[in-house]
C-alpha positions, 0 to 999 in steps of 0.5 A: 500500500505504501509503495502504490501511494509512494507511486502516485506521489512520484507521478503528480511530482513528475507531472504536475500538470495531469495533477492540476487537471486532475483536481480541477476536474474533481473540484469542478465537479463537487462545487460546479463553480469553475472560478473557485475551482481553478483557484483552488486546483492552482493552490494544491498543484504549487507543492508539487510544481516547486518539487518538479521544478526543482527535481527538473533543475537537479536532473537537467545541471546534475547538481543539488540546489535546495539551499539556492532554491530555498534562498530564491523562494525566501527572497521572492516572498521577500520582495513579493511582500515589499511591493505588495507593502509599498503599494497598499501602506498595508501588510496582512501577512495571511492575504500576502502569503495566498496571493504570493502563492498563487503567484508561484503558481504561474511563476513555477507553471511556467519554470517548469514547461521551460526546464522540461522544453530545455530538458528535452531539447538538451537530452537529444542533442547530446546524442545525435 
């Protein structure tokens, strides 16, 4: 039992796409509201693209990068929060965090369909 969910982790890392579609498609169906249902799919796919992507980066250069991948997303959220201070005189830390993650979500979607582009492209010109 283990191994099966150890198997279906692996896959929704690998392909977080198919998980996003996955749970868009079963969200869609219990709250029949396409808004929100897409918003909550972008919200449970972020783990598993941050994972892809940096499994991708790790794969692609054959090196570790946790510490910088760490330090990218303290950063980012860093800046992230500054803007969001600066432009609104405010800072609810639980609305800048969601906002924030959902921002990774179009910024880890997009990472992850150009490491895998790259990847590809890379992997087949090495062996022609």
């Amino acid at each position: 039992m283990a191994q099966l969910f150890t198997s279906i982790i692996t896959f929704f890392i690998f392909s977080p796409l198919f998980f996003f579609l996955l749970l868009l498609f079963i969200l869609n169906l219990r709250l029949k509201d396409d808004n929100r249902s897409f918003k909550l799919a972008a919200d449970g796919s972020v783990p598993f693209l941050l994972l892809s992507v940096y499994f991708l980066m790790e794969v692609i250069w054959e090196k570790s990068f946790f510490l910088l991948f760490l330090l990218l997303l303290i950063l980012l959220f860093c800046l992230f929060a500054f803007i969001y201070w600066k432009k609104t005189n405010r800072f609810d830390m639980k609305l800048v965090f969601h906002k924030f993650w959902r921002m990774l979500f179009l910024l880890f979607g997009l990472l992850y369909v150009v490491f895998m582009v790259y990847g590809l492209l890379s992997y087949a010109f090495r062996y022609l």
